[in-house]
C-alpha positions as CSV (number, residue, x, y, z in Angstrom):
1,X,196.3,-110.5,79.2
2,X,194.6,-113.6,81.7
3,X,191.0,-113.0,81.7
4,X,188.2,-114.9,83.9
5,X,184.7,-114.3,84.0
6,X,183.0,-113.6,87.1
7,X,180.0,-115.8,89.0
8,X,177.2,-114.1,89.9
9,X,178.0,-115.5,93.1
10,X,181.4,-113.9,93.6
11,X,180.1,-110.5,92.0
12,X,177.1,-110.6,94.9
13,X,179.3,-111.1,97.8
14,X,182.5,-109.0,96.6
15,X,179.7,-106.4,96.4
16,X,178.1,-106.7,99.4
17,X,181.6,-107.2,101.9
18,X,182.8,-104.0,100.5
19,X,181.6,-100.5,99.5
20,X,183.0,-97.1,99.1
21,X,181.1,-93.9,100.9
22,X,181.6,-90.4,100.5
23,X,180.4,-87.9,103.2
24,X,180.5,-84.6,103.5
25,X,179.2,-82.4,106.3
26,X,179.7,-78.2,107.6
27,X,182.3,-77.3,110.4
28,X,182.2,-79.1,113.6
29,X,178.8,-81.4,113.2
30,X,180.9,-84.5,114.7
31,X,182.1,-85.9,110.9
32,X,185.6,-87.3,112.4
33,X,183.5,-88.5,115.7
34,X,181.6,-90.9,113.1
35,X,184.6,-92.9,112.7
36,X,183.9,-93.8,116.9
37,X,180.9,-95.8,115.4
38,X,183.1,-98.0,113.4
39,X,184.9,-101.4,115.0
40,X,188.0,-100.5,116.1
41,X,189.8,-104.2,115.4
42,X,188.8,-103.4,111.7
43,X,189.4,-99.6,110.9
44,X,192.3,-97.8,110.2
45,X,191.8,-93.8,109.9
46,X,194.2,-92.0,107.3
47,X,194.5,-88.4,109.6
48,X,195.0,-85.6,107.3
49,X,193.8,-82.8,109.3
50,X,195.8,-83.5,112.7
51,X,192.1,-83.7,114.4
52,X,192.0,-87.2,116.5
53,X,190.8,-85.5,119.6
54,X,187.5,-87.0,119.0
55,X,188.7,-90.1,119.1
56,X,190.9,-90.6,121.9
57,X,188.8,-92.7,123.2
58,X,188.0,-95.0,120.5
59,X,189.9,-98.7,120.1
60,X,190.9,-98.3,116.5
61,X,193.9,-97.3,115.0
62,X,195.0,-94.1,113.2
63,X,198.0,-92.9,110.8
64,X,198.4,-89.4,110.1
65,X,199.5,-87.6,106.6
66,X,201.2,-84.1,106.4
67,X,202.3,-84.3,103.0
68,X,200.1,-85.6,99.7
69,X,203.1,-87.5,97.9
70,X,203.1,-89.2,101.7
71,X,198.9,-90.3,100.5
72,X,199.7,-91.6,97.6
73,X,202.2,-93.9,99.1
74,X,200.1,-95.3,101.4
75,X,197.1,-95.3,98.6
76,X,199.4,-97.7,96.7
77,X,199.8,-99.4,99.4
78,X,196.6,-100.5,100.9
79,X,195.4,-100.9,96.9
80,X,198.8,-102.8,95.9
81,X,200.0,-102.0,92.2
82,X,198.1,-100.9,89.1
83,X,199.0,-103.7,86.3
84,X,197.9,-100.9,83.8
85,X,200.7,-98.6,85.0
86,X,204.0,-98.7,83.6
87,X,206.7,-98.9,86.2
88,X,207.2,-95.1,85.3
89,X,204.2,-94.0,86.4
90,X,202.9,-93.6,90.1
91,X,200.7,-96.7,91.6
92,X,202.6,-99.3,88.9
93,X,204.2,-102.5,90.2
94,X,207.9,-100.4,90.3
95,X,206.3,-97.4,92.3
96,X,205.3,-100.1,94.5
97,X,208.6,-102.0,95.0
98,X,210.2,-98.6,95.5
99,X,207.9,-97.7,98.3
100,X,208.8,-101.4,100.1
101,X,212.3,-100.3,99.8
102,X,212.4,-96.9,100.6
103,X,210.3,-97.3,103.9
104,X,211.2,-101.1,105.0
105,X,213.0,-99.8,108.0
106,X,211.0,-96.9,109.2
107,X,208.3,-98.7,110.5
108,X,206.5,-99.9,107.2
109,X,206.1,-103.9,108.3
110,X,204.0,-102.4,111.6
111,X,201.9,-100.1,108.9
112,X,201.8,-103.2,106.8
113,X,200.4,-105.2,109.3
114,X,197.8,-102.8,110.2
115,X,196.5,-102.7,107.0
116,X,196.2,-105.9,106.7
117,X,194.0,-106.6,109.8
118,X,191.8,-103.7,108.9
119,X,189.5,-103.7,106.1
120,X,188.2,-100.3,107.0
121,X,189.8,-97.5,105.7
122,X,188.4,-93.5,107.2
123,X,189.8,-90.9,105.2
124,X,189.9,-87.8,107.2
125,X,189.3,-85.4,105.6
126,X,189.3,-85.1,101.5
127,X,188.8,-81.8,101.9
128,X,192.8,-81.1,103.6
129,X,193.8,-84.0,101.1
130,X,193.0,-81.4,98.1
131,X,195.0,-78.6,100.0
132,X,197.6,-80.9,101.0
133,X,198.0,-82.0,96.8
134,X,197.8,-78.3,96.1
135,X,200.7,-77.4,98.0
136,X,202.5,-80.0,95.9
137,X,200.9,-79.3,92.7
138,X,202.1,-75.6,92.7
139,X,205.6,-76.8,93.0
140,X,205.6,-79.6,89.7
141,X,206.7,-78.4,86.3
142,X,203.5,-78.4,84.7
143,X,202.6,-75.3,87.6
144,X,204.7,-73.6,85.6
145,X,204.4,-71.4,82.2
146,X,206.7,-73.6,79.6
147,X,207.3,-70.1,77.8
148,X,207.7,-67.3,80.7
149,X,208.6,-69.9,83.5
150,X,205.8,-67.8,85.3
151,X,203.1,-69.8,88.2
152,X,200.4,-71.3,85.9
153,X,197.5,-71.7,88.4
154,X,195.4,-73.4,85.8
155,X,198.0,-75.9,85.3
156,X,198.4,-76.4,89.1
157,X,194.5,-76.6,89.3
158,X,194.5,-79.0,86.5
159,X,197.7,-81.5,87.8
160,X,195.7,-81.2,91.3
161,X,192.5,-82.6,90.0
162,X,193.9,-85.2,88.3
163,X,195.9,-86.7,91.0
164,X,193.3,-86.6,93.3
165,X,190.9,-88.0,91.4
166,X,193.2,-90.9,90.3
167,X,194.7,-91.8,94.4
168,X,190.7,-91.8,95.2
169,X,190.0,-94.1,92.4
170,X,192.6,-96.4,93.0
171,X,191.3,-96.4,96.8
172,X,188.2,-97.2,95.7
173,X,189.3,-100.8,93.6
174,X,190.9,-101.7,96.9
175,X,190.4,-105.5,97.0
176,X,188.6,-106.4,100.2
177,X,188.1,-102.6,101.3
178,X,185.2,-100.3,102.9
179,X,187.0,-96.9,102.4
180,X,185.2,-94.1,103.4
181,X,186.0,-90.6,102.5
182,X,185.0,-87.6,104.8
183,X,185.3,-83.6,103.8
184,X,183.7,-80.3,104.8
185,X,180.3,-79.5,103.2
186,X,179.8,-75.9,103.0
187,X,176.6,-73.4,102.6
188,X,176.7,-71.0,99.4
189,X,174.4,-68.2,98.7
190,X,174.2,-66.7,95.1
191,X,173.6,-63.9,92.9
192,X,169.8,-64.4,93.7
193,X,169.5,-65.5,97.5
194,X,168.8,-69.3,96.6
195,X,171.5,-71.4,98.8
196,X,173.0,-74.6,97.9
197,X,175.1,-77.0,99.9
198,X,178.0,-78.5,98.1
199,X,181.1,-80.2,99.1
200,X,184.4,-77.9,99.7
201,X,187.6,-78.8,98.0
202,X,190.2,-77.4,96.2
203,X,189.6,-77.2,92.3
204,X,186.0,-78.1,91.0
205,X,187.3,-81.5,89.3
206,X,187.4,-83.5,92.3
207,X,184.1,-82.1,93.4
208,X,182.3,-82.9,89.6
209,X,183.8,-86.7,89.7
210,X,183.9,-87.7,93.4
211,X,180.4,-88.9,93.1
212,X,180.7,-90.9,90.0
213,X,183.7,-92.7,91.6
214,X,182.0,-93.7,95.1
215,X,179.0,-96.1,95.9
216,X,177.4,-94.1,98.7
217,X,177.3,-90.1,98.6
218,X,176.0,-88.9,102.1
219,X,175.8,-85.8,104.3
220,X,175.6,-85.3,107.5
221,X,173.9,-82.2,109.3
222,X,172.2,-80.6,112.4
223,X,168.3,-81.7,112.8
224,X,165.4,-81.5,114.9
225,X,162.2,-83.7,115.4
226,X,159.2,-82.9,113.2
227,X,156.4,-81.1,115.2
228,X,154.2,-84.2,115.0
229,X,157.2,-86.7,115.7
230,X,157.3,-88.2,112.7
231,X,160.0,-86.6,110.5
232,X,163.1,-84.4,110.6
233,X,163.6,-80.6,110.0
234,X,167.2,-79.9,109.1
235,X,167.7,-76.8,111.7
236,X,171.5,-75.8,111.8
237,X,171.2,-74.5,115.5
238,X,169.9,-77.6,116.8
239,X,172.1,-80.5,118.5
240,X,170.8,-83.4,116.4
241,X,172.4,-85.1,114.2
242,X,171.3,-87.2,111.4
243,X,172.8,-88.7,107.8
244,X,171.3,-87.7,104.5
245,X,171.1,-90.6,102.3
246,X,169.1,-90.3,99.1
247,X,169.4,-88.2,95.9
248,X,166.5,-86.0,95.4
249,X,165.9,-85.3,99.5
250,X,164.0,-82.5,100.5
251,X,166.2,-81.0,102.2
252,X,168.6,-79.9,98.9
253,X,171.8,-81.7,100.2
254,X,174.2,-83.7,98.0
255,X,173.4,-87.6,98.1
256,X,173.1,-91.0,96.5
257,X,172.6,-94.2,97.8
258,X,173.5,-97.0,95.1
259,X,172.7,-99.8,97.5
260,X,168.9,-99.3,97.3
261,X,169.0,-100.0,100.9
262,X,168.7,-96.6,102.9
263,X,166.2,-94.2,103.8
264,X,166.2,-90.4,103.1
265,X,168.0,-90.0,106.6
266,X,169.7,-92.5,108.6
267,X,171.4,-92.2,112.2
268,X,174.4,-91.3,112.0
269,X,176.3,-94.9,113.0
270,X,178.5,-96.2,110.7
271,X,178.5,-100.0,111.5
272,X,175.0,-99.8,111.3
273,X,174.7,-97.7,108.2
274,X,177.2,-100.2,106.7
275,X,175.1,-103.2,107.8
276,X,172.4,-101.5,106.1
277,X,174.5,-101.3,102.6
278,X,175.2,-104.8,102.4
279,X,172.2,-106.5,103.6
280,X,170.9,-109.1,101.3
281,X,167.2,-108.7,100.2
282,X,164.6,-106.9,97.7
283,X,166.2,-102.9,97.7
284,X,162.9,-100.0,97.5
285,X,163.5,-97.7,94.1
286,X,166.2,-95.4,94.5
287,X,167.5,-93.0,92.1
288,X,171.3,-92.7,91.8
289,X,171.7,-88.9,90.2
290,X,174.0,-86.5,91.8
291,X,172.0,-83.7,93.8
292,X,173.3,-80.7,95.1
């Protein structure tokens, strides 16, 4: 196995050209219309819910997804091949070669290209990506009972996770990449009238680890100015907009900010927020625990 150590040098400035964002955000509050904010010469946007309108404006380009298997594919290649893997197993150096065969002439040199221009990826959203790998999940063997052939919707649950989880990870060692991942964040009320925001996705595995896997964990909701001008109330009528950066915010909403480098909210402008991330200098404390 060739090893080489790493410079602190080269570990400060992979770290700061490159970071990986979660953010998650309710219904219609303008989370695809973030991806505007980014420069269109370096962002590609992986279009899973067949929602571009937003953007038909914007310079940048976009490649849409109907089926997961179609994800994965593209995950392997924008991330290249696992050297772990063995070439039986998906993202391994044979998966890859297969995919450079199977697709060389339906456009995959023009995809190729893109990807390589654009070290931006905008994953919209996670949310239909876990529906998407559902719909394939219930139809693998291990959705199946191995002793009454019956639907096993823990096993479909189970295969789902794990495959989402693993295409998001192996996004996330992208060489060279910013890959940002949006999805639906969505208000529950429970047994005693306390509400909670969380992230919606199918299966509760993807929703545990997404925040381990990710640098940046932000949402984005409605807000008004403080009465005194000084702050933000989050007010889900109003038209504002700002992004939720820090664990342990007072408003309740999920966040983490492993750069050190935000404040509790931030505008909601990706090329600046992403400036912001990889600025060089001395960081204020920040906690990194997951809040919900």
């Amino acid at each position: 196995m060739p090893v080489s150590l790493v410079t602190a040098d080269q570990r400060a400035s992979s770290a700061y050209d490159t970071t990986s964002l979660a953010i998650f955000g309710p219904a219609g509050v303008g989370k695809t219309t973030l991806a505007s904010t980014l420069p269109g010469e370096r962002s590609l946007v992986i279009d899973l819910e067949a929602g571009m309108k937003p953007l038909r404006h914007w310079s940048g380009v976009s490649l849409p997804v109907r089926a997961y298997t179609d994800f994965r594919d593209l995950a392997i290649l924008i991330g290249g091949a696992d050297p772990a893997k063995p070439d039986t197993e998906a993202y391994s150096a044979g998966h890859h070669a297969h995919i450079v065969q199977t697709y060389r002439d339906a456009g995959l040199n023009d995809v190729l290209a893109a990807l390589a221009e654009r070290s931006i990826i905008f994953v919209d959203s996670i949310t239909d990506l876990t529906r998407q790998a559902m719909v394939w999940a219930k139809q693998q063997p291990e959705a199946f009972s191995a002793r009454t052939g019956q639907p096993d919707v823990r096993g479909a649950y189970g295969l789902l996770g794990r495959e989402v989880i693993t295409a998001l990870k192996h996004l996330q060692h992208a060489r060279g990449r910013t890959v940002i991942f949006v999805g639906v964040l969505e208000k529950v009320t429970d047994d005693y009238g306390t509400v909670h925001w969380q992230p919606q996705t199918e299966g509760s595995k993807v929703m545990r680890e997404l925040p381990g896997i990710v640098d940046q964990v932000i949402s984005m909701h409605h807000f008004r100015p403080d009465t005194d001008g000084t702050g933000w109330v989050l007010d889900e009528q109003a038209d504002g907009r700002r992004l939720v950066c820090r664990a342990g915010n007072r408003y309740g909403l999920p966040a983490k900010d492993r750069s050190g480098q935000l404040d509790e909210t931030e505008a909601p402008d990706l090329g600046a927020l992403l400036t912001r991330i990889n600025q060089d200098g001395p960081s204020p404390s920040s906690t990194t625990s997951w809040s919900a």
